[in-house]
FIROKOL-215666 format. One record per residue (C-alpha): z, x, y; residue number from 1. Coordinates in nm, 2 decimals. Layout:
REM residues N
{pt {Z X Y} NUM}
...
END
This chain:
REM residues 333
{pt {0.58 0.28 -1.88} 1}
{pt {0.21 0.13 -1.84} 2}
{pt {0.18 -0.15 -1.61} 3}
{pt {-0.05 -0.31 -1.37} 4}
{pt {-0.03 -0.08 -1.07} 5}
{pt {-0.11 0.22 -1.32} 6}
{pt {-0.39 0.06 -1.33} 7}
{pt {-0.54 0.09 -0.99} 8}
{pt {-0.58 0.41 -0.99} 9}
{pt {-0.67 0.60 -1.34} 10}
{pt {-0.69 0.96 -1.37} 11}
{pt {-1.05 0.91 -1.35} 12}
{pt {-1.03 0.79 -1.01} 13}
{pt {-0.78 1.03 -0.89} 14}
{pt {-1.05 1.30 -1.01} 15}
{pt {-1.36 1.14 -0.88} 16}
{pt {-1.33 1.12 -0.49} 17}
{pt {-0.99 0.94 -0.44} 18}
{pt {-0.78 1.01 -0.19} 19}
{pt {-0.40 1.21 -0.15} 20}
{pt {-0.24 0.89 -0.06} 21}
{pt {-0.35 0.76 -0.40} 22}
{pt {-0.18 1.01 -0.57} 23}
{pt {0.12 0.98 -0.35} 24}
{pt {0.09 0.61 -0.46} 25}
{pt {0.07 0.69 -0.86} 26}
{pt {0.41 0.95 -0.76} 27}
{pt {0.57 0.66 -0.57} 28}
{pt {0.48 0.34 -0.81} 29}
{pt {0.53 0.51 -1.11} 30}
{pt {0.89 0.64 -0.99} 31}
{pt {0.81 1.05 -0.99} 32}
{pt {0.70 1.21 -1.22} 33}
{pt {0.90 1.49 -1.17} 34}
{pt {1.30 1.51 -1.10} 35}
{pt {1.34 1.83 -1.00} 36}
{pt {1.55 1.84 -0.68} 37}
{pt {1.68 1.51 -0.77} 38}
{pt {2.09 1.46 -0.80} 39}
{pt {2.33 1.20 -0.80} 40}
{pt {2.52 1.02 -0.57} 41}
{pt {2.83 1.22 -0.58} 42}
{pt {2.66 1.51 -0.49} 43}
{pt {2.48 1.37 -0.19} 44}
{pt {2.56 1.64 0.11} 45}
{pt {2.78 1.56 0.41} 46}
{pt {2.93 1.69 0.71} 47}
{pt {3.20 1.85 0.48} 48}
{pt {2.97 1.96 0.19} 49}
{pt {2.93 2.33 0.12} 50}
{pt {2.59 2.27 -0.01} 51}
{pt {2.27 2.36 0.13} 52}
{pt {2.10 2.12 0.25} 53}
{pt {1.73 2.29 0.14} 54}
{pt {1.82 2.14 -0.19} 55}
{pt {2.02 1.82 -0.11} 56}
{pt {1.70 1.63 0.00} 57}
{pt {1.60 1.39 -0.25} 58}
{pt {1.77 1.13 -0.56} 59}
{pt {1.58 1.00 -0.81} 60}
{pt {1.79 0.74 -1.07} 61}
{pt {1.52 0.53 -1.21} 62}
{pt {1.53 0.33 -1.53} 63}
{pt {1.91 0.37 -1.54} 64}
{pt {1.94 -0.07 -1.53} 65}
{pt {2.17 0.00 -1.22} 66}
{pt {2.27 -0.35 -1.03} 67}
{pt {2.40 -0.44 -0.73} 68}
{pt {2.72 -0.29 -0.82} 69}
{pt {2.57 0.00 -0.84} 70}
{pt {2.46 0.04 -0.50} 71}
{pt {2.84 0.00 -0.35} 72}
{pt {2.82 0.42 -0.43} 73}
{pt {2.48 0.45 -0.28} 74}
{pt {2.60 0.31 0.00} 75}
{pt {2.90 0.53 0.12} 76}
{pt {2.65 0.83 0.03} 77}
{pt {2.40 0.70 0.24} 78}
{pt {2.68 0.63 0.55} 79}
{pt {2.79 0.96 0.53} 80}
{pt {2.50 1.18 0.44} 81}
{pt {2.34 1.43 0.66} 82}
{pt {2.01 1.53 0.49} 83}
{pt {1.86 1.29 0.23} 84}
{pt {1.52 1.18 0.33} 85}
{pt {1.45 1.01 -0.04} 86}
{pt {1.58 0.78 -0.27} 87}
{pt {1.39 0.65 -0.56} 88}
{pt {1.59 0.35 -0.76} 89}
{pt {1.24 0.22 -0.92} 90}
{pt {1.29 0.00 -1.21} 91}
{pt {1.64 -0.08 -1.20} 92}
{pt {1.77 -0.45 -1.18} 93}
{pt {1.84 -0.44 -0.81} 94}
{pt {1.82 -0.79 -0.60} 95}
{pt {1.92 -0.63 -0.25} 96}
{pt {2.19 -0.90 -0.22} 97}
{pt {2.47 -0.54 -0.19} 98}
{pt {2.59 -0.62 0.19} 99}
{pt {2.71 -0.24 0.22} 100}
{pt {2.41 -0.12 0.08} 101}
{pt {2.15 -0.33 0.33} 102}
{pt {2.43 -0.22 0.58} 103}
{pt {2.38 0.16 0.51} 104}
{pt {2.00 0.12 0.58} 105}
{pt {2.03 -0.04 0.91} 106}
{pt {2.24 0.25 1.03} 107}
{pt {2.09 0.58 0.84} 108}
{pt {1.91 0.83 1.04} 109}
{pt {1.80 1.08 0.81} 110}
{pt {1.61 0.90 0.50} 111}
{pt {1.23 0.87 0.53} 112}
{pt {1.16 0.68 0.20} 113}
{pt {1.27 0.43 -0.04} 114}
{pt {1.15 0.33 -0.35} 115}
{pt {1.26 -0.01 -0.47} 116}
{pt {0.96 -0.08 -0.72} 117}
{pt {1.01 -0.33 -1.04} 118}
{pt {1.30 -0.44 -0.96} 119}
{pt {1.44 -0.76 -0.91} 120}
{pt {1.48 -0.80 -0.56} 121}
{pt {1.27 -1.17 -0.50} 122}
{pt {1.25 -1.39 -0.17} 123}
{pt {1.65 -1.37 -0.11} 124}
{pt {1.70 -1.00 -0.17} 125}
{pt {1.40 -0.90 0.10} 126}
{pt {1.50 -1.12 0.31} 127}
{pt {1.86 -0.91 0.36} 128}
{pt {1.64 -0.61 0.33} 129}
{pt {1.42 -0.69 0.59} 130}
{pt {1.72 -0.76 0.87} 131}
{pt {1.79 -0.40 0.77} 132}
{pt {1.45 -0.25 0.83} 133}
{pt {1.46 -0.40 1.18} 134}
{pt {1.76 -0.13 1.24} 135}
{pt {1.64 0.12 1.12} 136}
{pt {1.45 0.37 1.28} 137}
{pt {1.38 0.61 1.08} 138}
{pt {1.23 0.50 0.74} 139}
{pt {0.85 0.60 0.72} 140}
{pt {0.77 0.50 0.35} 141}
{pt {0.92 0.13 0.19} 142}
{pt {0.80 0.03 -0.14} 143}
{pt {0.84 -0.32 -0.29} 144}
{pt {0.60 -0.35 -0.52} 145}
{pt {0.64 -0.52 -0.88} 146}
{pt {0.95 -0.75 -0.75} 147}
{pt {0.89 -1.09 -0.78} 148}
{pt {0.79 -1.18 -0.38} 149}
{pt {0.68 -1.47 -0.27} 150}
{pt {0.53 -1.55 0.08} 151}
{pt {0.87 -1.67 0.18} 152}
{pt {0.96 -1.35 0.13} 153}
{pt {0.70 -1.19 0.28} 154}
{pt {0.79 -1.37 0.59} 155}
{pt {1.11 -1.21 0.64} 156}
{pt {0.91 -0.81 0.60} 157}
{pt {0.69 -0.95 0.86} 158}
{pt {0.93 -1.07 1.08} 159}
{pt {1.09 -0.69 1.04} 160}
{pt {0.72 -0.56 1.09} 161}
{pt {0.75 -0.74 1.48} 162}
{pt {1.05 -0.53 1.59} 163}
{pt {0.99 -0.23 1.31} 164}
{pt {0.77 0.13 1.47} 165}
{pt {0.88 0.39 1.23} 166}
{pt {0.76 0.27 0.91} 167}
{pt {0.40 0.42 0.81} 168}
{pt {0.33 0.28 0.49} 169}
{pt {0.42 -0.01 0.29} 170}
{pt {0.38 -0.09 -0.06} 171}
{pt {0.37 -0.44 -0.15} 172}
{pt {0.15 -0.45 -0.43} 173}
{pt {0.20 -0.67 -0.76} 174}
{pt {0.39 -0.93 -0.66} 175}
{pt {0.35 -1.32 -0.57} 176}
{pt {0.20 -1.28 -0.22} 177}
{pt {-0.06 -1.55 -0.16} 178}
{pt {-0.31 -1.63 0.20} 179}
{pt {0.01 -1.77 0.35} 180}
{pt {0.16 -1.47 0.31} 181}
{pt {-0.12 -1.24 0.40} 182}
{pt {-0.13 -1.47 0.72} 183}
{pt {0.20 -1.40 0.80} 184}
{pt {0.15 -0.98 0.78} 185}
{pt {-0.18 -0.98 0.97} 186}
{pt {-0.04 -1.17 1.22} 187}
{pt {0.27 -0.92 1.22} 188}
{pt {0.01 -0.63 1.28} 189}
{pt {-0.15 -0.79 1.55} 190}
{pt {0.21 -0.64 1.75} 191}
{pt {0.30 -0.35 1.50} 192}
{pt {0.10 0.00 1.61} 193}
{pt {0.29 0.22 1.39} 194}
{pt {0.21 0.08 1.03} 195}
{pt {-0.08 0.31 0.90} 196}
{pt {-0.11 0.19 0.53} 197}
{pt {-0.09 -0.10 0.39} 198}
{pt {-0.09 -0.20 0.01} 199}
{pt {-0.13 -0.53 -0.12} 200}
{pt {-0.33 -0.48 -0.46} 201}
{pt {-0.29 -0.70 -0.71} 202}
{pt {-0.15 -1.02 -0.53} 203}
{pt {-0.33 -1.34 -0.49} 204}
{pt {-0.46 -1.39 -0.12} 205}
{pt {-0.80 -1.52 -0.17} 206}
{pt {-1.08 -1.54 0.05} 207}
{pt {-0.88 -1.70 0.33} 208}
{pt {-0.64 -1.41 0.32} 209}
{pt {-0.90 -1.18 0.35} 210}
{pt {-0.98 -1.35 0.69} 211}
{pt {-0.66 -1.32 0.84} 212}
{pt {-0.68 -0.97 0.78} 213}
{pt {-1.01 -0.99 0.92} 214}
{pt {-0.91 -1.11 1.23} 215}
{pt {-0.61 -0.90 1.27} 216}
{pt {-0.84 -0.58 1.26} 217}
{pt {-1.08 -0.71 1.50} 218}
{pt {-0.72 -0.66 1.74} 219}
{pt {-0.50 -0.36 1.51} 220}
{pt {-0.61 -0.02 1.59} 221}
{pt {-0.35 0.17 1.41} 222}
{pt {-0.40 0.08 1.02} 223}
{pt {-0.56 0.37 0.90} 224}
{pt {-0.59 0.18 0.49} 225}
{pt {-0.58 -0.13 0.40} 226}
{pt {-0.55 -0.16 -0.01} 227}
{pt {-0.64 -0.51 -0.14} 228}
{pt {-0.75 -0.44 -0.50} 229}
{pt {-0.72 -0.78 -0.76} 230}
{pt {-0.69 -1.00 -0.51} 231}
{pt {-0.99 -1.27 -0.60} 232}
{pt {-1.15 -1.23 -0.21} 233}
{pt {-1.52 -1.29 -0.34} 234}
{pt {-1.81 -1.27 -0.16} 235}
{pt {-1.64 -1.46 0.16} 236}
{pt {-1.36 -1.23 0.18} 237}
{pt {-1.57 -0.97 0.18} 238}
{pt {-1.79 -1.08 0.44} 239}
{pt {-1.49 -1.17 0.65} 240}
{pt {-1.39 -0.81 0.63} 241}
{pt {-1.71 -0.67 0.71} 242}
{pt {-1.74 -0.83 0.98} 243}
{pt {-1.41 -0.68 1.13} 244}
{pt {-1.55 -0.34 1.07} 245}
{pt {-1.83 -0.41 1.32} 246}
{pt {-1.50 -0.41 1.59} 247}
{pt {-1.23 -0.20 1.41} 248}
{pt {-1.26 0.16 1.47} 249}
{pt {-0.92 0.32 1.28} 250}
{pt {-0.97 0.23 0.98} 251}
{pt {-1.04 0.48 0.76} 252}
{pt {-1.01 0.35 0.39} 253}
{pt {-1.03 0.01 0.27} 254}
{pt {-1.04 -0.10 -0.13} 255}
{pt {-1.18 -0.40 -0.21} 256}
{pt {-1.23 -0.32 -0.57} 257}
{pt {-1.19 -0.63 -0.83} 258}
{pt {-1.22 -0.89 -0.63} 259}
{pt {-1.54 -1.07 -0.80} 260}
{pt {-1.78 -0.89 -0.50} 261}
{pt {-2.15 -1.00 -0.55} 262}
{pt {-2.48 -0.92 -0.32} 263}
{pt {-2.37 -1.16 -0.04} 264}
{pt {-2.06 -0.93 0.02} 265}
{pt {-2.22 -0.60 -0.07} 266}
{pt {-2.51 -0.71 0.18} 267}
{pt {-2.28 -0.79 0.49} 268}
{pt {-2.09 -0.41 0.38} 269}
{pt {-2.42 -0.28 0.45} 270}
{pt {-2.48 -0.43 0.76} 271}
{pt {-2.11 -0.30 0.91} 272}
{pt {-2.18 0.01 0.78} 273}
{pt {-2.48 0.07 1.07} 274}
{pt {-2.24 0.01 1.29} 275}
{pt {-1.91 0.09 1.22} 276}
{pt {-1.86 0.51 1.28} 277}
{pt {-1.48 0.54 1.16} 278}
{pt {-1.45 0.41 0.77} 279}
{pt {-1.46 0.70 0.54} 280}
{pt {-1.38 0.54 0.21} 281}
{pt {-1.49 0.22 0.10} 282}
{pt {-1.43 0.13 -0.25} 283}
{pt {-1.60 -0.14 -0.39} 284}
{pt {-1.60 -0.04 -0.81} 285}
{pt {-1.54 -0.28 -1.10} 286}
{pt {-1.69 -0.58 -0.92} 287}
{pt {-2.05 -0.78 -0.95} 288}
{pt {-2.28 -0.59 -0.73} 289}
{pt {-2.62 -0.64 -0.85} 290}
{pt {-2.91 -0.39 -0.76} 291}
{pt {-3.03 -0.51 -0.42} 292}
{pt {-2.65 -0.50 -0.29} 293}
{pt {-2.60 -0.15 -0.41} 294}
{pt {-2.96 -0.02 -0.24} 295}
{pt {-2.86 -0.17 0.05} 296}
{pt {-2.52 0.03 0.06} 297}
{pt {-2.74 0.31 -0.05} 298}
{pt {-2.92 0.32 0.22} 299}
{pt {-2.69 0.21 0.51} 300}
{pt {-2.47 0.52 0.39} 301}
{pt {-2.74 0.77 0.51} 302}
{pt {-2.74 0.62 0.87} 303}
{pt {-2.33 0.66 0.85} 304}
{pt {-2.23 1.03 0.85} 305}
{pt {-1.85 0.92 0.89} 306}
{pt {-1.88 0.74 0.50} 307}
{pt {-1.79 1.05 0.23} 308}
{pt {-1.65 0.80 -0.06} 309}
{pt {-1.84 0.44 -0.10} 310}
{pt {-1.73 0.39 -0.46} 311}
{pt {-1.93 0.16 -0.65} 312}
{pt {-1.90 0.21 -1.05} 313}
{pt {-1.87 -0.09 -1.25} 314}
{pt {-2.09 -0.33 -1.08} 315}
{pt {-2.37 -0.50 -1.22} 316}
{pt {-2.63 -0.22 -1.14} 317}
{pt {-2.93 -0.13 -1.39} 318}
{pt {-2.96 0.24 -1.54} 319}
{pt {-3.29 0.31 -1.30} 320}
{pt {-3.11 0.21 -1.01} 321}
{pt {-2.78 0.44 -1.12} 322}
{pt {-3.01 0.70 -1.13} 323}
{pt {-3.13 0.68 -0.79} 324}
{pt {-2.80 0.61 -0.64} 325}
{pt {-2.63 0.93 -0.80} 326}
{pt {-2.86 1.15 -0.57} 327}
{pt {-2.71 1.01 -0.26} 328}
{pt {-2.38 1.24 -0.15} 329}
{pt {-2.12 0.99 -0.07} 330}
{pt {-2.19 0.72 -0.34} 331}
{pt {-2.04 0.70 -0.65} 332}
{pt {-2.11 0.51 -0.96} 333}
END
């Protein structure tokens, strides 16, 4: 199945400089790829279970249109179960609105990740989610994206994010989440220390979203990427979260890319880049970078030895210019 978050991150990316975590992302989006180790509930190891556990770690049961109903199995499995550390249920129809389920998550203490991606989960089903996640203490990897949440839902993952310390990375991308909502999670990460990446591409917070991202980083010293590809930021966004990088010094990756990014925002990258020590990847393609923006970047990479990926292919930038820029080591176009 093609669809928007494919998109993010094309092969040719994923050849040209981008990072694991991206390819984690493609495996966890896109539902993995591969099955193998995967099984189904029923054989889900227990305390009585003659299985080895090497090889009960993992179920994947996506595209199988499972509902609510469905999850009454999961459930039990995941009371009971002594090993699992995954489960992928990526485009089911799943709202979340399963008490035992939401139940099962609170008290688990062996699964690391869960995939809940295109579903149909919306502002009522994360919101009994989220009261789960603020039990659970062991979860390191939640992803939400493609389900049809609003910033009234985001509220509720925020509220989780307050209380929350062992999740590490959470995907949120493609759904309805506008500057309200992007409020509402910086704010959330101006107490969290434990969230490390956080994936918002494809959502709608604007400029004004961007500065409350801005802010929070100026205070967060724990998010180590911070993905808000397609998320119309402009060049006031991106000044807003340029300036941040002049105080932030964790963050290691942020993608801006798509987000209508002209001179005035490639300018005040350049200036953070002189200063900032800690960003290593900063990608900035398929926006409206003219010339003078990208030779500013050029030439601010050079006095910023921490800066190996500043990705800036698909701008607005002449063929003499390309030229010039492909000799630098850490650009690309």
């Amino acid at each position: 199945m093609m669809n928007k978050i494919m998109k993010e991150y094309s092969s040719r990316r994923l050849k040209v400089g981008s990072s694991d975590e991206a390819r984690e992302a493609l495996r966890g989006l896109n539902n993995e790829e591969n099955n193998t180790g995967a099984m189904t509930c029923e054989d889900l190891p227990t305390k009585k279970s003659k299985h080895h556990a090497a090889d009960k770690k993992k179920i994947v049961r996506r595209s199988k249109s499972y509902t609510d109903k469905d999850l009454s199995r999961y459930a039990k499995a995941l009371r009971k179960t002594t090993t699992l550390e995954e489960l992928n249920l990526g485009w089911n129809k799943i709202t979340l609105l399963n008490k035992r389920f939401n139940q099962a998550i609170s008290c688990n203490s062996t699964l690391k990740k869960i995939y809940l991606i295109g579903n149909e989960i919306g502002d009522r089903g994360i919101a009994k989610f989220a009261d789960a996640l603020k039990q659970n203490e062991t979860l390191e990897v939640v992803g939400l994206s493609n389900n049809q949440i609003s910033d009234k839902g985001v509220a509720s993952v925020a509220d989780a994010l307050k209380t929350n310390r062992s999740i590490r990375k959470l995907y949120l991308s493609s759904n309805y989440i506008k500057a309200e909502g992007a409020k509402l999670l910086s704010d959330a990460l101006r107490v969290n220390a434990s969230l490390q990446e956080c994936w918002l591409n494809d959502n709608d917070i604007s400029a004004q979203g961007a500065e409350a991202f801005a802010d929070c980083l100026k205070v967060n010293q724990s998010l180590l990427q911070l993905h808000l590809w397609g998320n119309d930021v402009g060049d006031n966004g991106a000044s807003f979260l340029a300036s941040s990088l002049k105080f932030n010094r964790s963050l290691r990756m942020l993608c801006l890319s798509n987000n209508s990014i002209g001179n005035w925002g490639a300018t005040s990258f350049s200036f953070a880049l002189m200063v900032n020590q800690s960003i290593k990847e900063l990608l900035l393609f398929d926006n409206e970078i003219p010339d003078e923006g990208a030779e500013r970047l050029a030439k601010a990479s050079v006095s910023n030895p921490s800066i190996n990926n500043l990705d800036l292919s698909g701008n607005k930038i002449s063929v003499d210019v390309l030229r010039v820029l492909e000799s630098y080591d850490a650009i690309r176009v």
